[in-house]
N, C-alpha and C positions, 0 to 999 in steps of 0.2 A: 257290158251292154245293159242298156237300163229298158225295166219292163214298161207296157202301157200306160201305166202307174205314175210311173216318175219321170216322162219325158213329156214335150209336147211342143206342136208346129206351128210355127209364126207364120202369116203372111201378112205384110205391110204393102199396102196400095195407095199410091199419091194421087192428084190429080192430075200429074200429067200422064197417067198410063203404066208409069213404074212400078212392077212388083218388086219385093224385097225378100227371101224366102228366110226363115231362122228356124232354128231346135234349141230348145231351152229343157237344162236337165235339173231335176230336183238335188242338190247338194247342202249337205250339214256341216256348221263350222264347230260342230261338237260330238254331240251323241244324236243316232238314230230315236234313242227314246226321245230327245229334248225338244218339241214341236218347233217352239222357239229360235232354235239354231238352223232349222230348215227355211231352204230361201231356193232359189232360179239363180242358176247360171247366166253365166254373160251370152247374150244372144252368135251362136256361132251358123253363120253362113251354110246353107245348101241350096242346093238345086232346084229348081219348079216339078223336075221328073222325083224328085225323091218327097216333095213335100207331097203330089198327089198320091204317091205310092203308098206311102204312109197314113194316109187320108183313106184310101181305099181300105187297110189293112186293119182300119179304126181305132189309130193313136187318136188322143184329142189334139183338134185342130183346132187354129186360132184365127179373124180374120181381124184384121184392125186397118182402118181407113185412116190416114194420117190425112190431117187438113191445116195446110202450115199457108200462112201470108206468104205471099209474094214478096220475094225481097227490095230491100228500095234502093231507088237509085240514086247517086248523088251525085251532080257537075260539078264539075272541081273549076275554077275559071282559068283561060289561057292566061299561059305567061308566056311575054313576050321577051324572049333572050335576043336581044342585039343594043 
């Protein structure tokens, strides 16, 4: 279990409405002492009931607004098989 310290609550908000909820934990690819080897975990999934809960509980929380183009579209032209 990791302390207040060394976790913390994603929330990703798009524009269409989408929230995205994550926990990202502090993890070392070496030593505890080595500041350097310490980095964030890969974003793993929870809930909207557990990210407020946790927000109430005063993990640090995160918001971040993701603002992505609209994908584009491309006609491909009819082919006619006969």
């Amino acid at each position: 279990m990791h302390s207040k310290q060394t976790v913390k609550y994603v929330c990703e908000s798009y524009p269409s409405g989408n929230c995205y909820y994550y926990k990202k934990e502090v993890i070392t690819h070496d030593s505890w002492e080595k500041i350097e080897s310490l980095s964030w975990s890969t974003p793993r999934p929870i809930s909207k009931k557990t990210f407020q809960q946790r927000e109430k509980e005063g993990y640090k929380v995160e918001y971040v607004k993701c603002e992505k183009a609209p994908a584009l579209i491309f006609s491909f032209p009819k082919v006619n098989n006969g």
